[in-house]
BALOBA-1460 file (C-alpha; in Angstrom, 3 decimals):
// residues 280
<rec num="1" residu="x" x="137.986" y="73.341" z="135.500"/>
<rec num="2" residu="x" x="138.422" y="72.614" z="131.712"/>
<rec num="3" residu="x" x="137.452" y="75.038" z="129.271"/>
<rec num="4" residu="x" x="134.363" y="74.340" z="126.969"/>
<rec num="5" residu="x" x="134.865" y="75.228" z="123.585"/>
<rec num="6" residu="x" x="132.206" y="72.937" z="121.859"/>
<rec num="7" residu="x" x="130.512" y="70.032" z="123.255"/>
<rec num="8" residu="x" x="126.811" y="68.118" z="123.047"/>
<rec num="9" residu="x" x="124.197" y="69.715" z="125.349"/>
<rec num="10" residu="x" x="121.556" y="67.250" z="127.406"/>
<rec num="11" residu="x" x="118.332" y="67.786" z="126.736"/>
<rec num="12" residu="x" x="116.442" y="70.049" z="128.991"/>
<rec num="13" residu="x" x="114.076" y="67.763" z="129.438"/>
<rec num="14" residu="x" x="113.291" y="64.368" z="130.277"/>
<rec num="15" residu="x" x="109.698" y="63.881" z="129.383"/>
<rec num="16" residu="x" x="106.260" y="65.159" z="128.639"/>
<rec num="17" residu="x" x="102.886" y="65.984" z="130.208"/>
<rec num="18" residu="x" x="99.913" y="65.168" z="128.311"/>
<rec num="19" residu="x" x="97.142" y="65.163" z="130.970"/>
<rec num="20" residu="x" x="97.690" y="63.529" z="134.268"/>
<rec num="21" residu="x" x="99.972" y="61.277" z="132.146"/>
<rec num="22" residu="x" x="104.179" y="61.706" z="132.102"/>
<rec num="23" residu="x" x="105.850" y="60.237" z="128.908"/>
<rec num="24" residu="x" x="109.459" y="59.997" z="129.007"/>
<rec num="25" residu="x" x="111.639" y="60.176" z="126.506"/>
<rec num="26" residu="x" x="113.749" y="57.509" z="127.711"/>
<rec num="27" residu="x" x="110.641" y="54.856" z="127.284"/>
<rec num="28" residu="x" x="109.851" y="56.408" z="123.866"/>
<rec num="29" residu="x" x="113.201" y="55.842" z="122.641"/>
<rec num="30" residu="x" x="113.301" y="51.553" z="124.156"/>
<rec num="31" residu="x" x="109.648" y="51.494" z="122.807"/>
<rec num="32" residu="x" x="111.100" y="52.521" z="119.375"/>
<rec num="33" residu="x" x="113.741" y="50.493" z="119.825"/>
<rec num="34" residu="x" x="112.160" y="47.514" z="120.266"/>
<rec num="35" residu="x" x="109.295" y="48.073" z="117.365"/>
<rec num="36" residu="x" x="112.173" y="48.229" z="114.920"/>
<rec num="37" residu="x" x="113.836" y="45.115" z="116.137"/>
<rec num="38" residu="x" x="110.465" y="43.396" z="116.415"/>
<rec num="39" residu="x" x="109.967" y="44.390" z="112.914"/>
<rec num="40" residu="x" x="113.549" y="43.146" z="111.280"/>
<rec num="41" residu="x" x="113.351" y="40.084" z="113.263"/>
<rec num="42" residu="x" x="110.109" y="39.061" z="111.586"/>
<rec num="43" residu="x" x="110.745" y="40.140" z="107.988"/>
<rec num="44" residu="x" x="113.828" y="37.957" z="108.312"/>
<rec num="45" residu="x" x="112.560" y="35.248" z="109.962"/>
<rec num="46" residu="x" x="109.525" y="35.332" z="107.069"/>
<rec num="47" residu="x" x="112.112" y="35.750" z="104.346"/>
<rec num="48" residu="x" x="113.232" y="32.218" z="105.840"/>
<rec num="49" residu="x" x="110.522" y="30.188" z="105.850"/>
<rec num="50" residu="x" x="109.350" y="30.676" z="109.356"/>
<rec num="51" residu="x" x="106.030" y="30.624" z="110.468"/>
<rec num="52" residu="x" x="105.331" y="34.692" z="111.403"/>
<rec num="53" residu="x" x="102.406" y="34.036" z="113.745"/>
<rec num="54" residu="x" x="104.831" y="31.943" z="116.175"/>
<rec num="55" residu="x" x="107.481" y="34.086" z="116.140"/>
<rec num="56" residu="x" x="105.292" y="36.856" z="117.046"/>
<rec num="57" residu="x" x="103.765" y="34.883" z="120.167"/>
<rec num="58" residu="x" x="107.956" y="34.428" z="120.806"/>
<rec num="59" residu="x" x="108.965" y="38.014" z="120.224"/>
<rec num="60" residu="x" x="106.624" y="39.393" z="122.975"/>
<rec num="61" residu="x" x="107.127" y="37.142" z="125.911"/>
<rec num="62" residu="x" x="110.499" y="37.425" z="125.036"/>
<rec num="63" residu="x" x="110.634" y="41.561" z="125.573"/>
<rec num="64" residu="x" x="107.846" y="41.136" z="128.271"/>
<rec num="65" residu="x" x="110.468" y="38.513" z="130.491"/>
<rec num="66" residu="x" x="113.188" y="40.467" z="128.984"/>
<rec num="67" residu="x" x="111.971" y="43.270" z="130.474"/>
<rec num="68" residu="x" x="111.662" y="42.151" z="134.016"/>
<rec num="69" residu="x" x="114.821" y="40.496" z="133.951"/>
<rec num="70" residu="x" x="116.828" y="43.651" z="132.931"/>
<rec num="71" residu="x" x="114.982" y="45.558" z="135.607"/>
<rec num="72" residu="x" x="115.328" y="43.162" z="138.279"/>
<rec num="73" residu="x" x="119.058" y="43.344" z="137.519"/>
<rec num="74" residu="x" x="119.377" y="46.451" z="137.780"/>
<rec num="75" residu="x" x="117.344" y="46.806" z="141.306"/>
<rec num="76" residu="x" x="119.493" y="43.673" z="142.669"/>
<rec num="77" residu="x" x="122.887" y="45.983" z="141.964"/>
<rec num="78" residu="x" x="121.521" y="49.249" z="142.828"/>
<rec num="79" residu="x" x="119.466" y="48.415" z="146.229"/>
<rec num="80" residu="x" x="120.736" y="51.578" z="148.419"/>
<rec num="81" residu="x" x="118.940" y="53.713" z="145.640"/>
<rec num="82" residu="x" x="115.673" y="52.155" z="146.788"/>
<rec num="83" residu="x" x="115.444" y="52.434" z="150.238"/>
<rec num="84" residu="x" x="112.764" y="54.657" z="151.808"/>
<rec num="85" residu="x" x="111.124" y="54.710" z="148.034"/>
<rec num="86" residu="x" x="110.524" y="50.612" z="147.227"/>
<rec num="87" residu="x" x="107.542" y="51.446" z="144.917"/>
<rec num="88" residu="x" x="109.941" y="52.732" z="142.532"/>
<rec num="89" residu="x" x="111.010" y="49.516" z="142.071"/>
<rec num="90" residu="x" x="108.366" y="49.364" z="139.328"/>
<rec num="91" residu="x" x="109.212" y="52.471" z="137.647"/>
<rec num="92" residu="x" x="111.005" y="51.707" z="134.443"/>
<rec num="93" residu="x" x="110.247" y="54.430" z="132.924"/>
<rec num="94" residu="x" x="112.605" y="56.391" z="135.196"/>
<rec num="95" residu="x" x="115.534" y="54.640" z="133.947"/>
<rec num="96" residu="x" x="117.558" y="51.369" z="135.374"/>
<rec num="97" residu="x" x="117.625" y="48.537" z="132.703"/>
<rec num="98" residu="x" x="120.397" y="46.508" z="132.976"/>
<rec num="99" residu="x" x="121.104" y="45.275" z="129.827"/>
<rec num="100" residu="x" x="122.535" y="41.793" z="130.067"/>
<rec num="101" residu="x" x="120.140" y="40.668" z="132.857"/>
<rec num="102" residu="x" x="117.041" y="41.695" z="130.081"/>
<rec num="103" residu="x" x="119.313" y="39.659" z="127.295"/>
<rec num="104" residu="x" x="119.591" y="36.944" z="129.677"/>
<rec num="105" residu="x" x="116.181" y="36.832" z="130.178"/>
<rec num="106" residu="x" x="114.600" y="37.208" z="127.320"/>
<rec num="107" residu="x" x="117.071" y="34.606" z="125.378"/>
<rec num="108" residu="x" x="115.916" y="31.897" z="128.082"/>
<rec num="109" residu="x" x="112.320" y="32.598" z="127.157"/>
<rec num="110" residu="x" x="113.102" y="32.586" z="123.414"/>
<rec num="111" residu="x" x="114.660" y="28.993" z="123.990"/>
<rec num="112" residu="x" x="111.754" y="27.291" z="126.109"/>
<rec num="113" residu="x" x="108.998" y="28.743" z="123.470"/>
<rec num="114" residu="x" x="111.180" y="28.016" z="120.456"/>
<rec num="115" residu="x" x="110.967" y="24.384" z="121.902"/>
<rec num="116" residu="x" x="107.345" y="24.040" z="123.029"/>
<rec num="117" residu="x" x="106.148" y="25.872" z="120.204"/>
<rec num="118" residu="x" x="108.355" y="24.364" z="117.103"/>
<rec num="119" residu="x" x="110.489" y="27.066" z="115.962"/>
<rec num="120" residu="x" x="113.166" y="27.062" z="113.750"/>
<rec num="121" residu="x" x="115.625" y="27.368" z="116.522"/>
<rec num="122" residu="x" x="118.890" y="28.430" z="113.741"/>
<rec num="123" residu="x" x="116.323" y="30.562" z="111.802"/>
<rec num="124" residu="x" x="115.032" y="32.491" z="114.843"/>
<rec num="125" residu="x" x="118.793" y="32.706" z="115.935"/>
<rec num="126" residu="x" x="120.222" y="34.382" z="112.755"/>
<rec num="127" residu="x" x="116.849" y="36.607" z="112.064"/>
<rec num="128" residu="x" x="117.627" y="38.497" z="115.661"/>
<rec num="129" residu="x" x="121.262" y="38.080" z="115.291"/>
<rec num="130" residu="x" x="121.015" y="42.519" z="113.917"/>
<rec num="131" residu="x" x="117.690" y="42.947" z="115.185"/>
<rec num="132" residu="x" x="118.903" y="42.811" z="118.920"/>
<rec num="133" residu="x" x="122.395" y="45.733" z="118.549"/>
<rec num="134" residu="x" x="119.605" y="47.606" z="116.300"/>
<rec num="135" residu="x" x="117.293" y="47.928" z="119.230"/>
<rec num="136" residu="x" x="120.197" y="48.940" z="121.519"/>
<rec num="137" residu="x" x="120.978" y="52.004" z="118.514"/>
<rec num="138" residu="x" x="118.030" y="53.328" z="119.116"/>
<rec num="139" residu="x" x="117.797" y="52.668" z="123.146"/>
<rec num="140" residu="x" x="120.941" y="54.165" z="124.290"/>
<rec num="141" residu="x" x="119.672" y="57.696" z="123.254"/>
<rec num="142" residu="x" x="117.064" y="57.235" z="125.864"/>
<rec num="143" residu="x" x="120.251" y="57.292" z="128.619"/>
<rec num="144" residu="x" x="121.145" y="60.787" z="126.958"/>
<rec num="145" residu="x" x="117.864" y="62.262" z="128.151"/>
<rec num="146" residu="x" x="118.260" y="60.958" z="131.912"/>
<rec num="147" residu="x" x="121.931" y="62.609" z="131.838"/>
<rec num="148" residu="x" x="123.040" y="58.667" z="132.858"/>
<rec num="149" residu="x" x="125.480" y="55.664" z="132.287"/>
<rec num="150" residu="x" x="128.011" y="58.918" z="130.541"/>
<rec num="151" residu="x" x="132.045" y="58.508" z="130.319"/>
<rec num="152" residu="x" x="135.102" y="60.127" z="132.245"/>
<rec num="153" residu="x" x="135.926" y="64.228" z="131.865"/>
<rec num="154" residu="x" x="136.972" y="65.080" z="128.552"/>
<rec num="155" residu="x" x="137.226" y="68.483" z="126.925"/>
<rec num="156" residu="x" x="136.954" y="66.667" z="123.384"/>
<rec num="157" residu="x" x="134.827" y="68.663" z="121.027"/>
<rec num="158" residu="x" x="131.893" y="65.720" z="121.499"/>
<rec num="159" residu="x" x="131.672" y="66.184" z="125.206"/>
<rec num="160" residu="x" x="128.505" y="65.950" z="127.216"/>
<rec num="161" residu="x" x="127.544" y="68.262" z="129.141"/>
<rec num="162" residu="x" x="125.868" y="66.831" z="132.347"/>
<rec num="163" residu="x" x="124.501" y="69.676" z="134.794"/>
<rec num="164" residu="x" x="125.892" y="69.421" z="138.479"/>
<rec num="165" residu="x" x="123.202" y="67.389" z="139.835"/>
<rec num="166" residu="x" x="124.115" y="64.164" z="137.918"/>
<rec num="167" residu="x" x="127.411" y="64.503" z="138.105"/>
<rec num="168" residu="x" x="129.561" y="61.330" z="140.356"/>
<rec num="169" residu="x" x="131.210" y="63.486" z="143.785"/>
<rec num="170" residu="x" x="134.470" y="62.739" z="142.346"/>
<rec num="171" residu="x" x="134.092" y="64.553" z="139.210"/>
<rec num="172" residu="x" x="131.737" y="68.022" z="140.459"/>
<rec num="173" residu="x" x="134.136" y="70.359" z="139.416"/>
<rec num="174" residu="x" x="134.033" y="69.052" z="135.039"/>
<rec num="175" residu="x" x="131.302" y="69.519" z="132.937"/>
<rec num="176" residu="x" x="131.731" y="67.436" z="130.324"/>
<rec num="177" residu="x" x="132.396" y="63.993" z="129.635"/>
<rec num="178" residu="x" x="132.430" y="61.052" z="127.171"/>
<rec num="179" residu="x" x="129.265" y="60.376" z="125.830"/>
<rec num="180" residu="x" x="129.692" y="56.569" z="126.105"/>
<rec num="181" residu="x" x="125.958" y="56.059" z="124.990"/>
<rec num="182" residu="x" x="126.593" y="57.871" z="121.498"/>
<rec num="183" residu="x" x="129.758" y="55.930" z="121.560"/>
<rec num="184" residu="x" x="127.626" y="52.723" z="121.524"/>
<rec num="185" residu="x" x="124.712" y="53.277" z="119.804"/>
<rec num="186" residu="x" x="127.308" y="54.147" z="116.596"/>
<rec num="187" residu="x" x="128.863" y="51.257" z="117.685"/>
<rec num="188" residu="x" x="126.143" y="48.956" z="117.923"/>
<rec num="189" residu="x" x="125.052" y="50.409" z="114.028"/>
<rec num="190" residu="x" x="128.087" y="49.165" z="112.941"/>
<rec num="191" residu="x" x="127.773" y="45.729" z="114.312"/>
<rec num="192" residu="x" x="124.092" y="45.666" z="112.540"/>
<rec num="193" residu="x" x="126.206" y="46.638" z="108.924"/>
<rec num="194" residu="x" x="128.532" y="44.011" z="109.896"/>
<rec num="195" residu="x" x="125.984" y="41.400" z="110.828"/>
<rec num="196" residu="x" x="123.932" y="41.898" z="107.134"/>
<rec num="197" residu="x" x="126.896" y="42.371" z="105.511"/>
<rec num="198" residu="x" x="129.062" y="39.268" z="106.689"/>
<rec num="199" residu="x" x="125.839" y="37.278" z="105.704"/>
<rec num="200" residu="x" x="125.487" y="38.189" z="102.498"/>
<rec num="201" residu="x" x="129.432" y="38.023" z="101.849"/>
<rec num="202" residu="x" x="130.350" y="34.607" z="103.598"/>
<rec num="203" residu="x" x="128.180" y="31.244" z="103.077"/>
<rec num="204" residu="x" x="129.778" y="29.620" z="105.878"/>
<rec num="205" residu="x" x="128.875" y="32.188" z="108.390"/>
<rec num="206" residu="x" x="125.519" y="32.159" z="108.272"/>
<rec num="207" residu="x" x="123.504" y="29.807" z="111.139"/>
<rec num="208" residu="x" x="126.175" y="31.729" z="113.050"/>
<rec num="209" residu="x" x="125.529" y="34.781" z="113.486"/>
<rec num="210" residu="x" x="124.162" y="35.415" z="116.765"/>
<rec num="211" residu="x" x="127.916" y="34.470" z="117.677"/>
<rec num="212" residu="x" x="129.241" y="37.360" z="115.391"/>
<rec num="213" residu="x" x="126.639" y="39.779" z="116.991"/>
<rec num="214" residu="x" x="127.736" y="37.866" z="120.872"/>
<rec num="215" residu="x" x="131.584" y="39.164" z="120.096"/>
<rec num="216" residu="x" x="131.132" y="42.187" z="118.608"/>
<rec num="217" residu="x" x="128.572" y="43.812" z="121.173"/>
<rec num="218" residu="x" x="130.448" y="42.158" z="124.031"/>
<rec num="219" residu="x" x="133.942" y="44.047" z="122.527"/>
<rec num="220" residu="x" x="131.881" y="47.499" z="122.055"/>
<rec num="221" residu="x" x="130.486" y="47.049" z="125.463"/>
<rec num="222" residu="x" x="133.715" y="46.066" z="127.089"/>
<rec num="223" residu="x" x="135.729" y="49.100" z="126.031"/>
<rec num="224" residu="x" x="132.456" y="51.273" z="127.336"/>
<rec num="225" residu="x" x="132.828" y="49.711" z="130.473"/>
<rec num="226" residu="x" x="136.357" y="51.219" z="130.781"/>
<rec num="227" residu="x" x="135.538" y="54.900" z="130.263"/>
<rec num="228" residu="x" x="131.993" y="54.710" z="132.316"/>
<rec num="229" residu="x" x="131.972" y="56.145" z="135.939"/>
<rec num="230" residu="x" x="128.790" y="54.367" z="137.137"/>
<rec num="231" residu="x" x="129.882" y="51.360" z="138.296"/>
<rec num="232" residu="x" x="129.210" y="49.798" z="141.737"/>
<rec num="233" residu="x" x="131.397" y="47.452" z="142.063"/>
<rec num="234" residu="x" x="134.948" y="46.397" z="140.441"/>
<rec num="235" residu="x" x="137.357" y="43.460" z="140.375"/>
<rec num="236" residu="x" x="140.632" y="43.550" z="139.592"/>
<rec num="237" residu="x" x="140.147" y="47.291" z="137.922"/>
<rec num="238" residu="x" x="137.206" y="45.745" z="136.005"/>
<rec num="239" residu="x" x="133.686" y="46.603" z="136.333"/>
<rec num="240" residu="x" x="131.128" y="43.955" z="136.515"/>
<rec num="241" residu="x" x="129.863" y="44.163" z="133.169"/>
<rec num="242" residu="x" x="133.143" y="44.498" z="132.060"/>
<rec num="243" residu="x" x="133.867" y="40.721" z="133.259"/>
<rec num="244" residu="x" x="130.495" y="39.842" z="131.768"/>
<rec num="245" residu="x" x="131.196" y="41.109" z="128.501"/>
<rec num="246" residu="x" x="134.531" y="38.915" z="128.066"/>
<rec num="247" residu="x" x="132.117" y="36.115" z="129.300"/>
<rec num="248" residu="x" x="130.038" y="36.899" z="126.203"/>
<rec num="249" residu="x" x="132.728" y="37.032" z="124.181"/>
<rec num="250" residu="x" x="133.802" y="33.537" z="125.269"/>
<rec num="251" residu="x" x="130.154" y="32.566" z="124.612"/>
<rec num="252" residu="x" x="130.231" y="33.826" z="121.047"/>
<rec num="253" residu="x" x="133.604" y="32.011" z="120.419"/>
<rec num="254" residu="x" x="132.066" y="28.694" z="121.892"/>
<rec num="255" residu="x" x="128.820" y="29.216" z="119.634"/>
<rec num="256" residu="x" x="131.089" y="29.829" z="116.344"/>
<rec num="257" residu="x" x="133.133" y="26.992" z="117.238"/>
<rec num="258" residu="x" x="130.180" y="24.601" z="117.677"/>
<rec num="259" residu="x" x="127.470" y="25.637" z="115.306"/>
<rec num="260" residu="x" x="127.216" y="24.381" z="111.585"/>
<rec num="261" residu="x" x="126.773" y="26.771" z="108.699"/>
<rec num="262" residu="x" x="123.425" y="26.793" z="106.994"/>
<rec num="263" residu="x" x="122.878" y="26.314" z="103.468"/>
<rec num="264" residu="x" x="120.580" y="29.643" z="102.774"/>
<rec num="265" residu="x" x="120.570" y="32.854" z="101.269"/>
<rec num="266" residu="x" x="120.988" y="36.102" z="102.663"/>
<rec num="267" residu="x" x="117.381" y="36.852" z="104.833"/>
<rec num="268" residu="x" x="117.851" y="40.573" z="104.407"/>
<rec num="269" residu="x" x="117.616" y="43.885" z="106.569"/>
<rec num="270" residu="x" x="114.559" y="46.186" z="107.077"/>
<rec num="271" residu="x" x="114.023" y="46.691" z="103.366"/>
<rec num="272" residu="x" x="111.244" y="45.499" z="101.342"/>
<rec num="273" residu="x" x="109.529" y="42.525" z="102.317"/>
<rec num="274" residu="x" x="110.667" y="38.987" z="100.156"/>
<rec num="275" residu="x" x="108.852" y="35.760" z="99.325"/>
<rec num="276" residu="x" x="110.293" y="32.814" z="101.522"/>
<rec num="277" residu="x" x="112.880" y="30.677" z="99.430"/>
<rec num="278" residu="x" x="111.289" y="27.985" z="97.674"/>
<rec num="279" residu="x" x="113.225" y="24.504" z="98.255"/>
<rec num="280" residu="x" x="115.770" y="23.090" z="95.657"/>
């Protein structure tokens, strides 16, 4: 067994008790998540010109679907963890969001109510483009609280320490291990920098930019995929989100490839609000 000479505790705790009611810190930390995003992607779809009140009525049936769809991923890859207990199906706040099946989701709701409800389909597009990875910044901490979705042993000095009880069989006798979910929520930050800055730097990428955030989070989430120990199922060496994540990639090629730039200025972060452009 490796010795520990520095590493980053878990929290001893998971949630709180205020009454007969249980708050966990993992849904305070998506709930967070999500309010910031919510909030970016409207101040940037404002600073463009876009009509607030339907992107709000898009926003929430997008997280509401997006919701259910990550869940019901998660559940349709993890069924032996179910059995006996089905009710806990329903209980998100325990954990079990599967990313990509909540992105899947909630982008096929975005696209119907973006069409019924006359959206600017391009403006919507780049306005999430950093709202989505800055979500996922703040999200991933909630998988440090469970003690979840954590790397391979390592005695670096940023370790995790995971008590015995989470631990996978094959790895009982370490005690710490990569903490793949600090790993991407720095990562993720950096793809929101990136996003804002490649927008404000180059013209021609912007109408775009989902594609930029498609490759970069689908890179950072492919190289996670190789130091997780999680995984249910693998082909070829490769875990299953590790073949969807060169499938987003491919997507976010594909999207760059086809989509035209748009002539705009920069729509800007989560600073101050700004007065829609007025048309030359």
């Amino acid at each position: 067994m490796p010795t520990v000479f520095a590493s980053i505790p878990s929290p001893p705790i998971r949630a709180i008790e205020i009454g007969p009611l249980r708050v966990t810190f993992y849904g305070i930390c998506i709930a967070i998540g999500v309010a910031l995003a919510w909030t970016l992607l409207r101040r940037r779809y404002e600073a463009g010109g876009g009509d607030t009140s339907v992107v709000e009525r898009i926003v929430f049936w997008m997280v509401l679907i997006g919701f259910l769809g990550a869940r019901a991923a998660y559940v349709s890859t993890h069924l032996d963890r179910f059995q006996g207990e089905w009710w806990k199906v329903i209980a998100i706040w325990e954990g079990g969001l599967a990313f990509y099946g909540g992105l899947t989701a909630g982008a096929i709701t975005a696209l119907v109510l973006i069409r019924r409800w006359g959206a600017d389909l391009r403006l919507f597009l780049d306005a999430a483009a950093p709202a989505i990875p800055l979500a996922q910044v703040v999200g991933r901490w909630g998988n440090w609280f469970n003690q979840e979705l954590f790397g391979t042993p390592t005695d670096l000095p940023w370790g995790l320490e995971i008590d015995p009880a989470h631990r996978p069989p094959q790895y009982a006798g370490f005690e710490t291990f990569h903490p793949t979910f600090l790993y991407e929520s720095l990562g993720n930050l950096i793809v929101v920098g990136l996003i804002l800055w490649a927008e404000r730097r180059f013209p021609a990428i912007r109408g775009k930019l989902l594609a930029l955030y498609l490759v970069g989070y689908g890179m950072l989430r492919f190289g996670m995929e190789l130091l997780r120990t999680d995984t249910t199922f693998r082909f070829l060496g490769l875990s299953r989100n590790a073949w969807v994540s060169l499938g987003v990639i491919l997507v976010g090629i594909v999207v760059a490839a086809r989509l035209q730039p748009i002539d705009r200025q920069p729509l800007g972060g989560l600073g101050p609000g700004r007065s829609a452009p007025t048309a030359t």
